[in-house]
N, C-alpha and C positions, 0 to 999 in steps of 0.2 A: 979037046971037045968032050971025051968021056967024064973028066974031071972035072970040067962045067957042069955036066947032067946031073953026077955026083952030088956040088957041090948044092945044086937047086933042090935035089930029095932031100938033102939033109936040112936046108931051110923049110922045104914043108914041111918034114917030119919032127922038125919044132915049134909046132903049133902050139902047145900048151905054155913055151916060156916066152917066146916072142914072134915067130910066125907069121905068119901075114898081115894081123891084125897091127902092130909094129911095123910091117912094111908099109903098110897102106897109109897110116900117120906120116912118116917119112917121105913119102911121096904128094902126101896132100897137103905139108907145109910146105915141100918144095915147089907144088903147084902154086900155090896164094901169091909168094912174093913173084914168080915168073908170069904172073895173069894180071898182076899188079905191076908190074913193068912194064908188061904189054902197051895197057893201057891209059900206061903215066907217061910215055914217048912225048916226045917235047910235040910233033906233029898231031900228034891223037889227043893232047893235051889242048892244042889249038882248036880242034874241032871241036870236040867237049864242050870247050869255051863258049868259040862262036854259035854252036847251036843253042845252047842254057844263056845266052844271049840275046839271039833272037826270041826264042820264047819266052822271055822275060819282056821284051817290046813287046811283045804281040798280048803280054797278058794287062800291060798298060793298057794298052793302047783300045782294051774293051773296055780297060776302067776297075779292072780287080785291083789296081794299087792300092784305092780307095778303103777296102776293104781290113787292110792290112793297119788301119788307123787305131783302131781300137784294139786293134793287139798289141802294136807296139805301147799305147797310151797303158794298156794292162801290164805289158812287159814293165814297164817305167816302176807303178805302183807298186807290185809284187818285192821288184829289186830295191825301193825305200825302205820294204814291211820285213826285207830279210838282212837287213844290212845289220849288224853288229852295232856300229855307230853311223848312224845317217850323218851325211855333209849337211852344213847348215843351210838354211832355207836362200839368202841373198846368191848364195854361191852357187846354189842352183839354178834361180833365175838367171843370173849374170850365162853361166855357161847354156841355158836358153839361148838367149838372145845372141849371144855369139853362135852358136847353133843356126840361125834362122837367119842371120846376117850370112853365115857361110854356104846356104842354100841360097839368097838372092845371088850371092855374087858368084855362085857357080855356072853362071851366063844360062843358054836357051836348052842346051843339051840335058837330059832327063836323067843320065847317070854321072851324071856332075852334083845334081842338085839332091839328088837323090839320099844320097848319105846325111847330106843337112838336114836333111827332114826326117829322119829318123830318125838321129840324135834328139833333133827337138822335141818330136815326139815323146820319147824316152824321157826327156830332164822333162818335159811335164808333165807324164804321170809322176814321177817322182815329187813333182812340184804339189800335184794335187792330193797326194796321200800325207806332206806334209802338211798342205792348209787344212784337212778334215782333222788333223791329230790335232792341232789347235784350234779349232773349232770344237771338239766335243769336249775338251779339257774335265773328262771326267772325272770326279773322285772317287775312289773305290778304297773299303774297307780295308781298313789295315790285320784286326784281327777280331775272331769270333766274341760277339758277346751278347746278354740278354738285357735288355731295356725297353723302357716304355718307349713309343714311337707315339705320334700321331700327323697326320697328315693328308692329302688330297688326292682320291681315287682317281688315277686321270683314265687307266684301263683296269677292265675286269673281265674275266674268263674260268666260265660251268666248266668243273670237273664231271668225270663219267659218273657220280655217288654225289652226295653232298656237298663236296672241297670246293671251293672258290680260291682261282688265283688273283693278286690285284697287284696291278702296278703301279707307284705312290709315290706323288711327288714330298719327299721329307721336310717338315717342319718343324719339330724338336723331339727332343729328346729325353731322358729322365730316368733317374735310378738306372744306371750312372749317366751323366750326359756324356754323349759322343763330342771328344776336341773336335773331331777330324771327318765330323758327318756326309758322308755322299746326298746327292742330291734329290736321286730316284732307287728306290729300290723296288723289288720284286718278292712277295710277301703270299703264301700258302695258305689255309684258313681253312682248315680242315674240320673242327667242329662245329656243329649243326647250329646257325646264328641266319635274322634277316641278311640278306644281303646285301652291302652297304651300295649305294648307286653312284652313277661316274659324277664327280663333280663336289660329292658328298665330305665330310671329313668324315676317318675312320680313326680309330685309335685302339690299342693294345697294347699287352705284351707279347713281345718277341723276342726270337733267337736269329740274328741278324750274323750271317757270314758271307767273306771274301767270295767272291768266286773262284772255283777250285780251277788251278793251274795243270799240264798236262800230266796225265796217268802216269806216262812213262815217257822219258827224254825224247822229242822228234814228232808227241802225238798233239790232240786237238787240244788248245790252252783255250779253256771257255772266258777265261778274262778277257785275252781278244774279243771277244764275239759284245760280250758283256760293257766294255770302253765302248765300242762304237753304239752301241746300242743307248748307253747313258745312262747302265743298270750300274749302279756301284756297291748294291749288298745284295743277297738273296738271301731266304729264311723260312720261316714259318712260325704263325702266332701260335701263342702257350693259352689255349683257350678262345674264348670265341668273341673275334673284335666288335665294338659298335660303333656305333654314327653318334656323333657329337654334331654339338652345334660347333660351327665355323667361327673363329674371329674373322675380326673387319680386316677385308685385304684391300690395299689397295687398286685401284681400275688394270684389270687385265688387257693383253694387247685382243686386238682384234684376231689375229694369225690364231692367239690362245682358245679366243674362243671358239674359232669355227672348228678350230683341232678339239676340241671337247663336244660337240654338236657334233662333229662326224661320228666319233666313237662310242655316244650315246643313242645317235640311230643302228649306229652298227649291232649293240647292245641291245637294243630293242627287235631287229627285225633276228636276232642267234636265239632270245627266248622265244620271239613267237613260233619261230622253226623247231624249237623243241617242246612246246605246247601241244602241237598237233602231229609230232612225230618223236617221241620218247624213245629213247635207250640209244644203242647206236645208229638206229638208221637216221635220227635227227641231228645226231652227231655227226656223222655222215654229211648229212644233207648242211647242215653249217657249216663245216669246214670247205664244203664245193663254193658256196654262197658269199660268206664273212670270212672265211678262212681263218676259222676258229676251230681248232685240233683237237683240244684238252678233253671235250667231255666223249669223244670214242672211250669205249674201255681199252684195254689193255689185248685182251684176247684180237678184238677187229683190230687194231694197228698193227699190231703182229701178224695176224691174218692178210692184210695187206701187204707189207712189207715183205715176207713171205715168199709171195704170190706174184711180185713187180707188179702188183697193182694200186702202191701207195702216190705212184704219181698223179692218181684223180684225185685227192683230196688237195695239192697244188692247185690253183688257178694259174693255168698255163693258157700256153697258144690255145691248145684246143676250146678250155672254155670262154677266150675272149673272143676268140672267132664265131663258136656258137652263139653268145651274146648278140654281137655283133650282127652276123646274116642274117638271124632271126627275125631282128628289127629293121633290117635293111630290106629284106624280101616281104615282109607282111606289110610295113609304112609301104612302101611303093606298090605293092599288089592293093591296099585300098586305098591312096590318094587316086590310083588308074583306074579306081570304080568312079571318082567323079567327075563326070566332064569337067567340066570348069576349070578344076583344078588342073586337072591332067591337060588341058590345052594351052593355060595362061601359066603355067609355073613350071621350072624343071623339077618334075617329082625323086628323077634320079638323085638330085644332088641335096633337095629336100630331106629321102631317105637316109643319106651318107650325115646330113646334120643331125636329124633323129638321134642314127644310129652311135655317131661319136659320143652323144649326150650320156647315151644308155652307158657305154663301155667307162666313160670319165667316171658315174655313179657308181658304175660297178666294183672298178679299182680304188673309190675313195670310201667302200665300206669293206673291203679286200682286206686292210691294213696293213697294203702296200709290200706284198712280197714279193721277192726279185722278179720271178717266175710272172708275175701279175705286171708289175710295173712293164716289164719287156716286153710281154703279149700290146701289153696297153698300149707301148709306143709303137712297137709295130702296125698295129691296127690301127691308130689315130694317122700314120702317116700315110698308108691305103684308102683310106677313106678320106684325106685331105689330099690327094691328090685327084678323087674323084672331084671333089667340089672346085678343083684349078682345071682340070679336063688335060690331066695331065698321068701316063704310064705309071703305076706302081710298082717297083722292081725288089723283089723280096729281100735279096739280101742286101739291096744296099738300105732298107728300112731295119736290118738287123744290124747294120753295120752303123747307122745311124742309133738307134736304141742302144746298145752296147758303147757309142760313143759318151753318150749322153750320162748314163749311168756312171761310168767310171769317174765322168769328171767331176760327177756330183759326190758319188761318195765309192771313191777308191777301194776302199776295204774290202768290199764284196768279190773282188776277184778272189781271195783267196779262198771263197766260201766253196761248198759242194753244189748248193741251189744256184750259183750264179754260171758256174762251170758244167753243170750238167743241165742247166736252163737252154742255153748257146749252141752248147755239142749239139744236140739234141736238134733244136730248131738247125741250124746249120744244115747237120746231117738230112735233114728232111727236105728242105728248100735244094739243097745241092742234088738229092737222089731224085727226087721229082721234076726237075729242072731237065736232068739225062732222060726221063724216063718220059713225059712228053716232047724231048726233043726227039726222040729217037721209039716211038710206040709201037709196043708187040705185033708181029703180023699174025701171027698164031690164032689171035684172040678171031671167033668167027661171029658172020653177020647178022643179026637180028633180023627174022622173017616175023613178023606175027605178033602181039601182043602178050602170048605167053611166054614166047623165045626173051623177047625185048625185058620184060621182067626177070625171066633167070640170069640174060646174061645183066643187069643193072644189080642186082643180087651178089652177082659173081664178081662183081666190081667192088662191090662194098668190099666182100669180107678179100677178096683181091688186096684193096688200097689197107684195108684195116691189119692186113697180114704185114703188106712191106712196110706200114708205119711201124708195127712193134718189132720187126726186125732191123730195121735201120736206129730207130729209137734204141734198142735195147744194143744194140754193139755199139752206137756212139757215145754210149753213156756207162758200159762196164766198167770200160778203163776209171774209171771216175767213183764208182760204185768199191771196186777193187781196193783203191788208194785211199778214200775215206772211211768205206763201212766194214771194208777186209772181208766182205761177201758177196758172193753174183747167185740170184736165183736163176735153177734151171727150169721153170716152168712158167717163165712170164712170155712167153710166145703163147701157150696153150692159155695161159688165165688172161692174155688182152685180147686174143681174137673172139671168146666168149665175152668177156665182158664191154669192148668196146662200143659196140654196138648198141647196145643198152644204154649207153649212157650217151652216146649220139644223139638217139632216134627218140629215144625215152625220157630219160634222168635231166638233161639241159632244156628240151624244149617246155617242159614241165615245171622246169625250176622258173625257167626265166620267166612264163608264161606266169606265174603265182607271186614273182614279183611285183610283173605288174599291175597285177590283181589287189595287191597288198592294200595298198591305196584304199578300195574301194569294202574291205573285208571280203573281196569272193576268193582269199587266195588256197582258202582249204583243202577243196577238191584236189586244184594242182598239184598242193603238196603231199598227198595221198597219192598222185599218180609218181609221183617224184618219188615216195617214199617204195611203193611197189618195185621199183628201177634198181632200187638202191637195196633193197632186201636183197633180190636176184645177185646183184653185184657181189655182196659179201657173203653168199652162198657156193659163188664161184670163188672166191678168196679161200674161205674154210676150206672147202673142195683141194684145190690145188696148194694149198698152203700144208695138209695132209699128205700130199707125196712126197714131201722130204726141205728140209731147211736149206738146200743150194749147196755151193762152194765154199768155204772156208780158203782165205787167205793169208799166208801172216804178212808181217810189214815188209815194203817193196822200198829200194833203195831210190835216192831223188829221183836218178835218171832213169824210171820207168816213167815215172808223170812227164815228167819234161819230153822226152821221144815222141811218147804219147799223143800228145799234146800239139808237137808239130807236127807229128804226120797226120792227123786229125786236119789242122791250118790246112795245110799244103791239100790236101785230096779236095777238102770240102770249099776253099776259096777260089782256086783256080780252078783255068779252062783249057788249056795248052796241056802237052806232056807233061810238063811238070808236076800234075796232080798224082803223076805215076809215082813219083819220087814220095811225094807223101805215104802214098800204100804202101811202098816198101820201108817206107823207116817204122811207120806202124805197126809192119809184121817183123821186121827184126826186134822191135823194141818188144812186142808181147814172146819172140821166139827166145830172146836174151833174157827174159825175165823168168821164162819156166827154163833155159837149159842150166844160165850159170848160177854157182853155187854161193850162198848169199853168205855174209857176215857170220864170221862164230858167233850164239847168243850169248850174252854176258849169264854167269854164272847166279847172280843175286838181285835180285828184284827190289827196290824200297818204295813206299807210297809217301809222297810230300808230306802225312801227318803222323809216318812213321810207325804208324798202326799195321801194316802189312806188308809182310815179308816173305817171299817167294823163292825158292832157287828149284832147278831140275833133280827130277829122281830120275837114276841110273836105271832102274828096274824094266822101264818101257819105254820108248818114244813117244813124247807130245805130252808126259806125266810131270807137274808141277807137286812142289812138296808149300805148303801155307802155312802159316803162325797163327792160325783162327780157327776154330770150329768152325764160325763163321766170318768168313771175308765180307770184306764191306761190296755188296752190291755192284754197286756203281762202278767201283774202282775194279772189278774183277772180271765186270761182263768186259770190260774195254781191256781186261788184258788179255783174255781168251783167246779171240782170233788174231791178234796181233801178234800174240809170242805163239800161237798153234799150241792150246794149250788141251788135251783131249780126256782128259783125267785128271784128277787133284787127291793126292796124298795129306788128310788132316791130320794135324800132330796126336801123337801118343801123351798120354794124361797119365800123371804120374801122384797119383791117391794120397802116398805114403809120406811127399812130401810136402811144407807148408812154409812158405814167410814168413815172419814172426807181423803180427799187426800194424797196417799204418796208423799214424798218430792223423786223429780228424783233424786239427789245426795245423795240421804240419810241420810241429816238432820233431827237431832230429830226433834217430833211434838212440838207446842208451846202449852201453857198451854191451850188456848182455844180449841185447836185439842183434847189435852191428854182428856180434863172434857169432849168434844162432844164423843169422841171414848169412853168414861166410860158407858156415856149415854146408846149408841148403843148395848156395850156389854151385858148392862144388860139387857135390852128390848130384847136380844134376846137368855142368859138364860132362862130368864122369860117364854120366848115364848116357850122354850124346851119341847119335849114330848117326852115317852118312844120309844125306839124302831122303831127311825125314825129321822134324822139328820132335823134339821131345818137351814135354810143358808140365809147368807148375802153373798154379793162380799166379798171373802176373808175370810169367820170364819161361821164356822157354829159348831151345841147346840145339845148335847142330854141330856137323862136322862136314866142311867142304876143303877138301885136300891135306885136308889134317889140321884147317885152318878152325880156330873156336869162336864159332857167332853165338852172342846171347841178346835177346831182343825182352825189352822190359817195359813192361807198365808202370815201375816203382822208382818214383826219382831220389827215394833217402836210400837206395842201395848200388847206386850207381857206382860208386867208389868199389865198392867192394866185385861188380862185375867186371868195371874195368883192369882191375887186377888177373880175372881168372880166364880173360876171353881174347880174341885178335881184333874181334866187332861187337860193338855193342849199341845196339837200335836203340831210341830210347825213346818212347812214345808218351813223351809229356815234359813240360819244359820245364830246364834246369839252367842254372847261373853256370854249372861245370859247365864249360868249353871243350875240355880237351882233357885225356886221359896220361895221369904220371909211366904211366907202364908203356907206354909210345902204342897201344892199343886206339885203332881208329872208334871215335864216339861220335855219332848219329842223334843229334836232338832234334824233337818236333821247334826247337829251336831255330837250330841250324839249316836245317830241313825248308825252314818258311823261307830261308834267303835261296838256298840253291834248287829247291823242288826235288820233284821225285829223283832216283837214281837207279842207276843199273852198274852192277861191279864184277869184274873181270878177273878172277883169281887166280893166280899162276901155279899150274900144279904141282912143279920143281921146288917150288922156293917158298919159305915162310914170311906171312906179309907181306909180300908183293901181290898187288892190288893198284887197277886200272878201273877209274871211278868215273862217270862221265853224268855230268848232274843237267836237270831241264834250265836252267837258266847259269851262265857265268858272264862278267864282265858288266860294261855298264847297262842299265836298265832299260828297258824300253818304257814305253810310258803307261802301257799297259801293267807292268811288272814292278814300277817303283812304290806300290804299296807295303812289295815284302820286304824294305828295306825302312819300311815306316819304322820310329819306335815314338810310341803315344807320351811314354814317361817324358823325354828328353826334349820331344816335337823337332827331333832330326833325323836325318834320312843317309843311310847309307850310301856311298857312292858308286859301291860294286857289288854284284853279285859273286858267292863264296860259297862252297864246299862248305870249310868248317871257319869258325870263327878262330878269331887269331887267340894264343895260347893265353889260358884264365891265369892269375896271378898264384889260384888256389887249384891247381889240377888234383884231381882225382886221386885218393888214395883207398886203400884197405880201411884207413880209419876217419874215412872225411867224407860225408855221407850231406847231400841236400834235401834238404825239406820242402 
């Protein structure tokens, strides 16, 4: 017994090497699997069962199964748009139909049939993301260049200044003509010129490029976005385009014209909104309206964004439903002013036609975003169920919207506005569902007419509170995964700002609508525009206390978790919605406790122009190959790598390139021996953790490994001799380096995209390279496999291209 005592002081009194802390580990792994046996008893396993059984009937049997149709149908599409090589389209119907066969004949029982119909489900979103990929069969630019365009304005959209963007359907080409022409492009128009009108032909020069593929391996590829859309160039005119007169086209379809007619009122009523309301509040007030963004400046979207108050520039639920009551409540409050009417006609249902009328016009000058299109169907099916005198039951009208979308055009699940459209609505229609099923007893009773106003008062900013609170946690997760930021003061800037735009900003807009008509819409939109000043008073305001959360990138299975425990809480009714919370809180508690992916050591941008790796010196500190980084490419790498600080390279005065030749003549031997000189002096010069630069080439050192990254393609030869990497940011016929030195062309680069590289610190050249695209193409992707000279196409995506007949030497230099 003494010995025992002994033996237990002396483990206490090893607290610093292993101690209790050690003990408690040991006992709490022996705890999990014996808690887990417990409860994995073949007996305890049957209960489990049978209960996650019946609650499974009981959740049928309300009719949530229903529910579950457009997710699976979303599951289906997602799993087409990530597959490597999609199965061909027949074979997917075929296992449909065998799917749907295997559900009839699974007889009368619901968990027989049940699995058929998921699968079917499944093979038809898959079904339907293959019919849209052949359907949009768009062509997209193979590579950057500048030529005359001209063509047909079909949209156009005010910048916050001057700029005009236009959207053009292409008709030729010129100095040089395009083989391999896209059919629509997206065009910038930045110097001060009339503004050419929709329908108009425009013509210029321009600088017409691909859409840039992802920043970095795993992020958002705007070519996606851009295929579906039927953008196949983006650019900006070299001066200031004009209107031409049109040649003779032949007769447009009907479909064409009403789509040109829509988007020309739309266009009409975005200036008249910024006639009478200038700078950003008209800005502002167009984008709630037409859902035209562009001309906010810079500061107010930021300021929104900010703030979590960029979801009012959205037409969402909120403002369809405003729309909507508006005209549902004033039509029926003055048809009930006239007898006649009010005794001979149902003015209820009267209203509900009105009111659909209003909402149909509203979404078809909207220009049909997710957010808009979903409100719209939800509220079209509310309100035609008034006019059958028939329940409107919210989520299965969200269940049906989300159906419908998907099947129309698949793509959009993979979007943030379509995923954070849904959450969002879900989360509200589910949390309000509990919350008058089950109503506060707390809340006390109105005596009086001033009681009766405070508490109606207390109700508002009450309902306005748990809407940004449910809003804003069913949509971080989403926020987190796409924008890699959560602000923390969008509870404070919606419960001010909501209300405003309630009570104020909507019924004023809609009001000046429909004023429009008549030209009395001015006032309105001065009262509209008062609304909207306040609003982005409170943005500035709270956009001022601090930019949020910073995120870096979250491994799949945080979305995926997410995602279903999001399903599961907000679909069901039964316990099982328990099961949802809890996979939503292990999935957010798994994602801050476990420790993520080592980052890769070296950063490359698809045009090979920027080149990144970590400085040792501080945590979150990036070392760059630029003065200046390219913008675009660097704000998206910030919060994604958690970038907190950036180390600019060291500038080295003393040393100089010998000149490029303007034609691109090779260098002559006394250049190639001067340019050997330089390169090595400024290896030499190389320090860890810190780009070192000349004009044109600059030196690190990562583990002893030598990167030289160059803007000069006649001294390629000679860097591949003195380096382990060599970037090379301009194309060259080299392929591949004689010294077994890995070489990086904005060539090579175009087939495999951005990269991130993994350098072993033990060992010389060993390098784990992981590029944005390998393998076969998708259809979004097979432009970088174009080549214009040859008019053939690559069959795979590829790292480096296969070895040049003429590799790289010391004395073999390309021009």
């Amino acid at each position: 017994m003494l010995d025992w005592g002994r033996e237990q002081n002396r483990e206490l009194d090893d607290d610093s090497a292993h101690g209790i802390g050690e003990r408690f580990k040991a006992q709490a792994a022996d705890l999990i699997p014996k808690t887990l046996g417990y409860l994995l008893t073949s007996s305890r396993r049957q209960s489990w069962r049978s209960r996650i059984a019946e609650a499974f009937d009981r959740e049928c049997r309300y009719g949530h199964d229903v529910f579950f149709v457009p997710v699976f149908l979303g599951m289906g599409a997602a799993l087409w748009f990530s597959l490597r090589t999609p199965p061909r389209t027949d074979i997917i119907a075929a296992l449909a139909i065998l799917a749907l066969i295997g559900r009839w004949l699974g007889g009368v029982r619901g968990d027989k049939r049940r699995p058929g119909a998921v699968a079917a489900l499944i093979l038809s979103g898959m079904l339907c993301a293959a019919w849209e990929t052949d359907r949009q069969s768009t062509i997209i630019l193979d590579q950057p260049v500048v030529t005359e365009i001209s063509g047909v304005v079909e949209r156009r959209e005010a910048g916050s200044s001057t700029e005009w963007r236009y959207i053009i359907t292409l008709h030729e080409t010129a100095r040089p003509t395009i083989r391999r022409a896209p059919q629509r492009i997206s065009l910038l128009a930045r110097a001060r010129h009339a503004p050419v009108p929709i329908g108009a032909t425009i013509a210029g020069r321009a600088r017409l490029s691909p859409p840039s593929g992802p920043a970095l391996p795993g992020m958002n590829d705007f070519a996606f976005q851009s295929f579906y859309a039927q953008i196949g160039a983006i650019g900006y005119f070299l001066g200031a385009p004009k209107s031409i007169a049109a040649k003779a086209e032949s007769e447009t379809s009907w479909a064409t014209r009403v789509e040109a007619w829509q988007y020309q009122l739309r266009d009409r009523i975005s200036n008249r909104i910024r006639e009478i309301l200038p700078g950003d509040t008209g800005g502002f007030a167009a984008s709630i309206i037409t859902g035209e963004r562009r001309s906010m400046s810079r500061e107010a979207t930021e300021a929104l964004r900010l703030s979590g108050l960029a979801h009012i520039t959205a037409i969402s639920g909120l403002n369809m439903a405003l729309a909507a009551g508006i005209f549902f409540v004033g039509a029926r409050r003055l048809l009930s002013l006239i007898p006649f009417v009010a005794q001979a006609f149902p003015i209820k249902k009267l209203a509900a036609l009105g009111a659909l009328f209003a909402i149909t016009g509203y979404v078809m000058i909207s220009g049909y975003q997710v957010s808009a299109v979903r409100a719209y169907l939800m509220t079209a099916v509310m309100l035609s169920a008034v006019l059958i005198d028939r329940p409107a039951i919210s989520l299965r009208n969200l269940c049906l919207a989300a159906t419908i979308m998907i099947a129309c055009q698949p793509s959009i699940v993979l979007g943030p506005s379509f995923q954070m459209s849904f959450a969002a609505t879900a989360a509200l229609i589910s949390g309000y569902a509990r919350w008058t099923a089950r109503p506060p007893s707390f809340l006390p009773k109105a005596k009086g007419a001033p009681a009766r106003l405070a508490l109606s008062v207390g109700k508002l900013f009450s309902a306005t509170f748990l809407t940004s609170v449910i809003g804003a946690l069913s949509t971080a997760v989403f926020s987190i995964w796409h924008f890699h930021r959560l602000s923390t003061h969008g509870l404070e800037a919606n419960l001010a700002a909501m209300p405003l735009i309630s009570l104020l900003v909507m019924p004023a807009g809609f009001l000046a609508m429909l004023a429009m008509p008549l030209g009395l819409d001015e006032p309105f939109f001065h009262v509209m525009g008062f609304g909207l000043d306040l609003v982005l008073d409170v943005a500035h305001t709270t956009a001022s206390w601090g930019e949020g959360i910073a995120f870096e990138r979250m491994p799949p299975w945080f979305i995926l978790g997410a995602i279903a425990g999001l399903l599961l809480l907000t679909l069901l009714r039964t316990w099982l919605r328990l099961a949802g919370g809890l996979i939503f809180l292990l999935t957010a508690l798994a994602a801050a406790t476990v420790p993520t992916a080592t980052p890769a050591d070296l950063f490359v941008s698809e045009d090979a122009r920027l080149v990144a790796l970590w400085a040792a010196d501080q945590k979150g500190a990036a070392a760059v190959n630029r003065l200046r980084p390219s913008a675009f490419l660097y704000d998206q790498w910030r919060p994604v790598l958690g970038i907190r600080h950036t180390e600019f390279p060291i500038q080295l005065a003393e040393l100089r390139l010998p000149q490029m030749s303007p034609r691109g003549e090779l260098l002559t031997a006394t250049a190639q021996e001067e340019a050997r000189v330089v390169l090595e002096r400024l290896v030499h010069a190389a320090v860890a953790n810190r780009f070192t630069c000349v004009k044109g080439a600059c030196s690190v050192l990562v583990y002893g490994n030598k990167i030289l990254t160059m803007d000069r393609p006649d001294v390629v030869g000679q860097a591949c001799d003195l380096a382990d990497i060599v970037v090379l940011a301009a194309r060259s016929s080299v392929q591949s380096c004689r010294s077994g030195a890995i070489l990086l062309t904005e060539s090579s680069l175009r087939s495999s995209g951005a990269l991130e590289i993994w350098i072993d610190p033990e060992s010389q050249r060993q390098f784990t390279i992981r590029p944005s695209f390998e393998g076969r193409p998708f259809p979004w992707t097979s432009h970088r496999l174009y080549d214009w000279r040859t008019a053939t196409s690559a069959e795979n995506h590829g790292m480096i291209h296969p070895k040049s007949e003429r590799p790289a030497s010391i004395n073999d230099s390309d021009g």
